[in-house]
Every structure is written in structure tokens, then in C-alpha cells.
N, C-alpha and C positions, 0 to 999 in steps of 0.2 A: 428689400430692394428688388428691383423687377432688372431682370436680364432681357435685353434685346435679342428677338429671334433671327436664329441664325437665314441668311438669303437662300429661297429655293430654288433653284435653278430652275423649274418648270414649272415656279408658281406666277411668273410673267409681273414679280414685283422687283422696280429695281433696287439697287443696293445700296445701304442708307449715307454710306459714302463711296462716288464714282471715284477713281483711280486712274488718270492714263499717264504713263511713263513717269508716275510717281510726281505728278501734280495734282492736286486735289483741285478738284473742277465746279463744284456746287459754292455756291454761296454761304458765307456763315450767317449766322442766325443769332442774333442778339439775345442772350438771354437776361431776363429781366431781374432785377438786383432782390435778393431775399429780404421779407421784410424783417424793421429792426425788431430785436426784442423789447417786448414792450415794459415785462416785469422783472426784479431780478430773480436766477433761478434759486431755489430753495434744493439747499443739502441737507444729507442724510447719509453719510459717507457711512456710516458703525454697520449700517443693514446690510453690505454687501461684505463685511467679514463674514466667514464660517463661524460658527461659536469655538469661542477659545478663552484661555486666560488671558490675553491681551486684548481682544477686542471687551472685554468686562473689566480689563485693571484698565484701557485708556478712556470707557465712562466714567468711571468711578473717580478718578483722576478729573476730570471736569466738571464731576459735581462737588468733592474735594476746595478748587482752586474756583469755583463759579468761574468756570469759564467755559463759555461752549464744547460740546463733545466734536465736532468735526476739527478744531484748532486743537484739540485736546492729541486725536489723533495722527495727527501730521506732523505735529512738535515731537511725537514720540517716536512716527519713523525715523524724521530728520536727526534725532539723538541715535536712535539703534544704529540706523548706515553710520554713524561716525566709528565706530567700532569692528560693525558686522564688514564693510570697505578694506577693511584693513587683515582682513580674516577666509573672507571667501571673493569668489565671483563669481559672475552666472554668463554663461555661454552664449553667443550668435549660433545660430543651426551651423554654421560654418568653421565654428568652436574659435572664432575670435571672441578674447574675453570683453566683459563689460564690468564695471565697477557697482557696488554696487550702492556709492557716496550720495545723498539724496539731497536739492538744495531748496532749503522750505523757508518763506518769509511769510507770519501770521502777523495780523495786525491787533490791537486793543487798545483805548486809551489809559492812562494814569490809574493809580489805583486795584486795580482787577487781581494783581497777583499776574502778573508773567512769569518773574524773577522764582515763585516756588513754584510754579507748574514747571520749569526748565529743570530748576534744582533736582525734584522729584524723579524725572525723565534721566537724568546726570548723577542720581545718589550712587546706582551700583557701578557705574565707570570711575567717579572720585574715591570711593570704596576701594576697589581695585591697586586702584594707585599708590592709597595712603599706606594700604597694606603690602604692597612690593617695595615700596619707598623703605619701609621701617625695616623687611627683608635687608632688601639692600645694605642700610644703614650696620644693622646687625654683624655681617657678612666685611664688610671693609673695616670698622671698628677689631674683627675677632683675628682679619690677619695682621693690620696694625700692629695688635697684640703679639703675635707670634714674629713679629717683624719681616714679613713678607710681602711681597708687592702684590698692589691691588688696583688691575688700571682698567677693570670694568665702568664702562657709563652710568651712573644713575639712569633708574626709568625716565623719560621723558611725559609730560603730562600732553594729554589725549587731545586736549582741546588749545590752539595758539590764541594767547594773550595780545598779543601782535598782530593785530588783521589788517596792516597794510600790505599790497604784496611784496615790496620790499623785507617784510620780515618774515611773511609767510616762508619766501624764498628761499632764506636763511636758513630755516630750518630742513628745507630739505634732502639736503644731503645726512641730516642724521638721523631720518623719520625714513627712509628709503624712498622718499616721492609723497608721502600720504601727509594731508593737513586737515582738522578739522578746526572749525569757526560755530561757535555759539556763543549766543549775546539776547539781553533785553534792551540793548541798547542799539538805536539807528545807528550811533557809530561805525557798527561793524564794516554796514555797506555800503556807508558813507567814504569812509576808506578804502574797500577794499573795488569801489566802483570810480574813485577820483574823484567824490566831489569835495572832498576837503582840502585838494590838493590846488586849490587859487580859483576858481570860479567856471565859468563855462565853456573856456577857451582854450582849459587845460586839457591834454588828450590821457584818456581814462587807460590806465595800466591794466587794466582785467584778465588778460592774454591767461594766467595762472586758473584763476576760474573756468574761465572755458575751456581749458585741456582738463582741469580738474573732475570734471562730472563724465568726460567721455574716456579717460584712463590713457590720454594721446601723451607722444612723448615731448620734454620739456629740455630746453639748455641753456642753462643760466650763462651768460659769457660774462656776469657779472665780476669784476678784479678785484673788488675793496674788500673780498669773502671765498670762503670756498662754497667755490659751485657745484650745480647739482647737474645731473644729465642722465635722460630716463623715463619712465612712464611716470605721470602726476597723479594724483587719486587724491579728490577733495569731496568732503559734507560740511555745509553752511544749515545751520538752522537759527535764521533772527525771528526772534519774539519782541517785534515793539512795537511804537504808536505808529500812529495812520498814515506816515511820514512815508515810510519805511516800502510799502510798495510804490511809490510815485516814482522815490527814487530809482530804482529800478527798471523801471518804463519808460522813466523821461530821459536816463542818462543811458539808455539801451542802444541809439545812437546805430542800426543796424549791425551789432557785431553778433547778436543770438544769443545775450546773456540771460534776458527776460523768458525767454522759452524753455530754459532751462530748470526755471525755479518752478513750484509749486505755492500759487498765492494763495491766501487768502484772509479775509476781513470780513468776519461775521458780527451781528452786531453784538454787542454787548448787555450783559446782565444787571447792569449799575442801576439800582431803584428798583430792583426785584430779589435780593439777596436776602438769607431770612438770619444768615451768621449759626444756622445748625450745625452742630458737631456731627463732621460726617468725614469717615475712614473708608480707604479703599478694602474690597474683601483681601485678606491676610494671605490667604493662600495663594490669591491671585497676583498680588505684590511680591510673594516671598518667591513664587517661579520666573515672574518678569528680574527682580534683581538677581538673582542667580543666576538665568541666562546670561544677562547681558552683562553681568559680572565677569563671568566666565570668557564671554570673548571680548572684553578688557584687557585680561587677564591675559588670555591666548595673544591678542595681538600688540601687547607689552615686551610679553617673555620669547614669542617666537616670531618676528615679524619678517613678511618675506615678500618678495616682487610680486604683481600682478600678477603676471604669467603664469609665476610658478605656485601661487594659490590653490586649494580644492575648490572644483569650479560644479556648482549647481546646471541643469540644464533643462530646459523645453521640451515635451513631448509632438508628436508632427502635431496630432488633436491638440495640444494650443498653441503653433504655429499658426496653423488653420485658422484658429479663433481670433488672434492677432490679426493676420490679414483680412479676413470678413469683419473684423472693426474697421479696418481702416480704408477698405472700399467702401465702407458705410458713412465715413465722415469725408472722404476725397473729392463728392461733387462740391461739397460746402467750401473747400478750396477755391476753386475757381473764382476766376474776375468776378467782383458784385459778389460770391457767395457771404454767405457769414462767418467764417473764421479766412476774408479770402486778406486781411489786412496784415501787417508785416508781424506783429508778437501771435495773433493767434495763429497766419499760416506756420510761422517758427513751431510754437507748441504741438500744434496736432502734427507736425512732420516726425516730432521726438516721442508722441506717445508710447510707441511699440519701446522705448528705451524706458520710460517711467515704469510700466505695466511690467517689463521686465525686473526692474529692481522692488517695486513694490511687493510681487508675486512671490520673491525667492526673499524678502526681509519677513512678510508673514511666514514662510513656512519656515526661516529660522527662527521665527520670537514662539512657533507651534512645535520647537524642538523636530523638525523631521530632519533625519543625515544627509549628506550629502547625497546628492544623486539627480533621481527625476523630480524636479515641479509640480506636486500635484495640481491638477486641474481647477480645483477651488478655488486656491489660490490665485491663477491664472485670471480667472472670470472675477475674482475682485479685484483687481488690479484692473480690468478693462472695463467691470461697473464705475470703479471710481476716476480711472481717467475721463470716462465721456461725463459722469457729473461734473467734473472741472472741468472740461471745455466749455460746458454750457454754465457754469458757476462763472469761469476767467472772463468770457464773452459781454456778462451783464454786470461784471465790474469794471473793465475798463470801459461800457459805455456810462454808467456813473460816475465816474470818474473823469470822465469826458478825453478819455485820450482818442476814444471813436465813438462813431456814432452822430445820430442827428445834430446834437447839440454842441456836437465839440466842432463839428465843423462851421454849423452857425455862425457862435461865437466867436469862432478866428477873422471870419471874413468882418463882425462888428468890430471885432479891435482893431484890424487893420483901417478900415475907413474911417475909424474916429480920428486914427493916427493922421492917415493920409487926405480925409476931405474928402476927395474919391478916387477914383479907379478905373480901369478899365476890368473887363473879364481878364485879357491877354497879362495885364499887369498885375491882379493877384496871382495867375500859375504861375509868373516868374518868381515871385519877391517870395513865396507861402509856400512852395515846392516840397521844401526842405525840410520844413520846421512838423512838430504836433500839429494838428494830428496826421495832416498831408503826407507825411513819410510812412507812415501805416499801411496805405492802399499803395499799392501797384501804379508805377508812372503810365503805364497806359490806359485805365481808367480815370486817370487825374483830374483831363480836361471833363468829362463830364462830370463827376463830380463834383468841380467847380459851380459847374452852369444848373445842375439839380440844385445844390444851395443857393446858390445865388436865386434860381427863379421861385423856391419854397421863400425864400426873407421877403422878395417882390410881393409873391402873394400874399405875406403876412402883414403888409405896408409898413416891414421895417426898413425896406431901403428902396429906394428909386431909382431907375435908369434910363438918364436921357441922353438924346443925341444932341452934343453943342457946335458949334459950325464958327468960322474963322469970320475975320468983317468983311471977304470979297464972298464970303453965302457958301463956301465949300466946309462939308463936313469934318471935322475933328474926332470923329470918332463917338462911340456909346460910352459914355461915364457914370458910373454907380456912386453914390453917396448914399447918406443915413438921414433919414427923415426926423426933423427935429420933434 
């Protein structure tokens, strides 16, 4: 980035903005809209780990399950924060805490194996479990015996069967605020975003979600249950088909649920699989379930408030590094920029929150104790946030929630509907909807009229002026050239 120089006072050049009594006096200056991407971006998320045993058990793991290493990846943060959330936190420089729950939607079609990459990612947490369970069981059985009372809780299991928020809910006042959600099935977010809850008129319950990933506080005023009231801490990791991000961006509805997830839909392996017997390295598996056995384990047997968690923390040198990201990506912000549309502006506003929890989940799956963040860490976490902004960017314009085509497209469906149109009468009626709700209301109208006049140029739609039977005009109406 090139820093503006500062005005010299006796170099007789004025200053690049005039100021009197704190009204700005020059004219603004239109800048002109970044072009779209043209291809999608190509990941490679494994090269910005340091070497370690998890960055080599989560290849192995998706040569294992044929399924790509970058989904390989992220399914396996998304399992560790279910855990690691419940066990530590990692600090704002201001030592407000942050959670450290991660919320990941991979896509794949049928077939490919989701169900045992997630298993695989979940062995040493179910592990965990079945072995405090049996504990447990042990334990209540031997004072039975002795005929003494025994009115401890069974363990509760890590991951909620129940992903409406209404059961999520439920369980919080026994889990201390913490829920986690993993699934190969759309279900989950199907549910847990309202769309199975009556169609599209239904208003989506998410509110649990969205305090979930920022560690904000929660009060159930719910009657039919006992309530919870307190800081919330959730990790979501859905593994399923192609469904599965649309949902999410279509039913995003401006509340910032979408920028909170971690997408992605790589393509798949199917017609390239050779069915080789092939194991992850041993040693590399047996320190992944171990760790993350362990703090199963820890956040089973000792589980304790946000607050009062051991909290990992940031050095100033990757504060630093934080903010010289994100002065890096804040022109792309802006009206017209390329992430200036409502899910990407959302994402990149939360990166320094991803980058933080991704930085302090590697250095606990690298066993480092409590304390500072090494640096490494840091700088992967900001390598692979800016690949997913430019990865997020060239999926939802494939996807056509942005982009050339998705706006195209709106304005063809609407004039097949409607016959024609005015300009004024698409930004009223299209405001609202896909993809129009993405960009900024004050870009809108042009918007409109760039589409509009690229379909003209493309002789897919016409606009003429019609005039009334005493010769007075009616105005300019668009329709669709047959």
C-alpha cells in the first residue's frame, strides 16, 4: 500500500482535502467500480500452516476420506473449537475475552464420505465421552451399593442432537451457555436458520447463533423451561451437499449470520478415486486424538464461564500485523469496491475475529501453553483469512448471489414476469430481494441502470418510450426482446 504524503507547508501544494469550519469543500470524485472477478480463486490453505502434526494428520485425513485437503482442513478446526471453546479463550488487546467456537459449512455431493471425515475429526471427543460415561456409570452403581446418595449429573455429550434453537436453548443452562452443532446433514442449518420452520415468511430464530460465535450475553425468558442467562459460546461445523451454503446466504436476511461462517465448496474427487488403502501417519493421529481428547476431557470434567477461562493472548507485533491486513483489504470495502456487498462487507469487517481464533486453535492442536500467540500462528491465520475472502468473493459470484450475472438475471426474471418496466420500477419492486440487498442502497440506482444498459447492449432487452393517444409521453419501458 502507498501512504499519502503528508502536506508541506512551504511546498505551495494544497491539501488533498480543504477543510473550513469542518465542512468539506472539494468535490467527491467518483471512483470507478473494481473489476469483477473473472475466475474462481484457487486454495491452498495447508501451505500457510507452520509444519506440524496437524497440518500433516489434516492431509492425510483427505487423502484418507478423497476429499480435498482445504475442506479437510476446516472441518477439523470447526471439530477442535467445539471443544478447545469450552476450555480456553484468546483476548482483545483490551483483555476482553473472545471465544474461541468456529462456525464452518463445507459442501460435497452424495457419496464422497463426509459422514467418516467428521467421524474421524469427532473419534477423540466421543472417546472422551464414552470413557467418563462408563466412569460415571462405575461411580453411581458402587454408592448404590453402599446405599448412599448419588445426585451428580451424568456427562453431557459435546455435540447437540437438537439443532433447533429452541433445544439448543434448552440445554443451556446445563452446559453453562456453550453448544456445539455438527452434522452431514443440511438439516442442521436448515433448522437452526428457520427454514423448516413454514416457508419464507417465517421470521428465522438465529438470535442464539449470532451471540454464539461472539461470546455476547444470552436471556432465555423462555416459561415452558428452565432458562438460561449469561454469556453464549457456540461451534457449528455442517458437512453436507451443495444446499447447504445457499442456505445460509439466501436466508442471511441482513442479520450477519453469513459472515460469520467459514464457507466453502471445493470441487470434488468423484471419477478420480483409485479406492488405495491409505492411513493417516500414526504418530500424527495418535497426538491429534490425544490433544483433543484431553480437552474433551478438561471441558467435560471442569467446565467454567467464559470470563473465567485461561485466556491465550496477541503480541503488539501481531496486532500490528492484524491491522496492516486490514488497512490492506478496507479500500476493497468501499461503494463499488469488491467485498463492498452486504456478506462480503460483513466477512472482512470479522476477519481480525476469525484470524484470532484460528491462530490460538493452531497453537493449541501445536500443544503451546497458555500465554503469548506465537507469531506463526498469527500470520496463518491472516494468510488464510485473505485466501477466503478472495475464495468467498468468487463463490458467491458463481453462485450468482453477486456479481454480473446474478444481477442480469433478476432484472430477466422480473420482465418476463412483468412484460415491462420502468428503470424507477425495478429499484422499487427488486430493492429488497437477491442479489439487490448485497450492495449498499446508495449505489442501487446505478446499479440498476449499468445492468440495465449492459442487457441493452447485449440485445437482450429493449427500451422504448410509449406516449399516451393525445402524443404525451408515458414514460421509457424495458421489456425482453423475443
Amino acid at each position: 500500500m502507498t501512504t499519502p504524503t503528508p502536506h508541506n507547508a512551504t511546498s505551495g501544494k494544497p491539501n488533498l482535502s480543504v477543510v473550513n469550519n469542518f465542512v468539506r469543500t472539494e468535490k467527491p470524485t467518483h471512483k470507478p467500480a473494481e473489476p469483477e472477478q473473472a475466475k474462481p480463486h484457487t486454495l491452498d490453505l495447508l501451505q500457510h500452516l507452520p509444519d506440524s502434526t496437524f497440518k500433516r494428520y489434516a492431509a492425510d485425513v483427505a487423502k484418507m476420506c478423497d476429499i480435498p485437503a482445504n475442506t479437510s482442513l476446516l472441518i477439523g478446526l470447526g471439530i477442535v473449537s467445539s471443544v478447545a471453546s469450552r476450555c480456553y479463550h484468546v483476548m482483545y488487546s483490551n483483555a476482553e475475552p473472545l471465544p474461541l467456537g468456529e462456525y464452518v459449512t463445507c459442501c460435497q455431493p452424495p457419496a464422497v464420505g463426509k459422514s467418516r471425515m467428521l467421524k474421524t475429526y469427532q473419534y477423540p471427543i466421543n472417546k472422551a465421552l464414552k470413557e467418563l460415561s462408563k466412569d460415571y456409570a462405575k461411580r453411581r452403581k458402587a454408592a448404590e451399593d453402599d446405599g448412599k446418595d448419588f445426585d451428580e449429573l451424568p456427562p453431557l455429550p459435546v455435540f447437540s442432537t437438537d439443532a433447533t434453537p429452541e433445544g439448543v436453548d434448552s440445554t443451556l443452562a446445563t452446559t453453562s451457555g456453550f453448544f456445539a452443532l455438527a452434522s452431514a446433514e443440511q438439516q442442521i442449518l436448515n433448522t437452526l436458520m428457520g427454514a423448516s420452520y413454514g416457508g419464507d415468511g417465517k421470521k428465522n430464530n438465529n438470535d442464539l447463533a449470532l451471540k454464539g460465535f461472539n461470546g455476547e450475553y444470552h436471556a432465555s425468558m423462555r416459561t415452558t423451561r428452565k432458562g438460561y442467562r449469561g454469556d453464549v459460546v457456540g461451534a457449528i461445523t455442517c458437512f453436507a451437499q451443495d444446499g447447504a451454503i445457499n442456505t445460509i446466504v439466501t436466508r442471511n436476511e441482513g442479520v450477519g449470520l453469513a459472515e460469520r461462517f467459514l464457507m466453502l465448496a471445493e470441487p470434488n474427487l468423484l471419477g478420480q478415486r483409485t479406492f488405495d488403502e491409505y492411513f493417516p501417519n500414526e504418530y500424527d493421529q495418535n497426538v491429534y486424538n490425544r490433544v483433543v481428547g484431553e480437552l474433551a476431557a478438561l471441558s467435560l470434567t471442569n467446565p467454567c464461564e467464559l470470563g473465567d477461562m485461561p485466556a491465550y493472548r496477541l503480541s503488539k507485533t501481531a496486532w500490528g500485523m492484524i491491522r496492516s491486513f486490514r488497512r490492506e483489504i478496507e479500500p476493497h470495502m468501499a461503494d463499488d469496491g469488491k467485498y463492498s456487498t452486504a456478506t462480503m462487507r460483513g466477512t472482512a469487517g470479522k476477519v481480525d475475529m476469525h484470524i484470532m481464533k484460528i491462530a490460538t486453535l493452531l497453537a493449541i492442536l501445536d500443544e503451546k501453553p497458555v500465554g503469548e500467540v506465537g507469531l506463526e500462528y498469527v500470520e496463518a491465520g491472516i494468510n488464510i483469512m485473505r485466501d477466503m475472502l478472495e475464495y468467498l468473493l468468487s463463490l458467491l459470484v458463481d453462485m450468482e448471489v453477486i456479481g454480473m450475472n446474478a444481477f442480469e438475471n433478476s432484472i430477466i426474471a422480473y420482465l418476463g414476469k412483468q412484460q415491462k418496466a420502468t428503470r424507477k420500477l425495478i429499484r422499487t419492486n427488486k430493492c429488497d430481494g437477491k442479489p439487490w440487498s448485497e450492495i449498499p442502497r446508495s449505489s442501487l440506482t446505478n446499479k440498476i441502470n449499468e445492468t440495465v444498459d449492459e442487457l441493452i447492449r447485449k440485445g437482450v432487452v429493449a427500451e422504448e418510450e410509449t406516449f399516451y393517444p393525445n402524443g404525451s409521453s408515458q414514460g421509457k419501458y424495458l421489456r425482453l426482446i423475443a
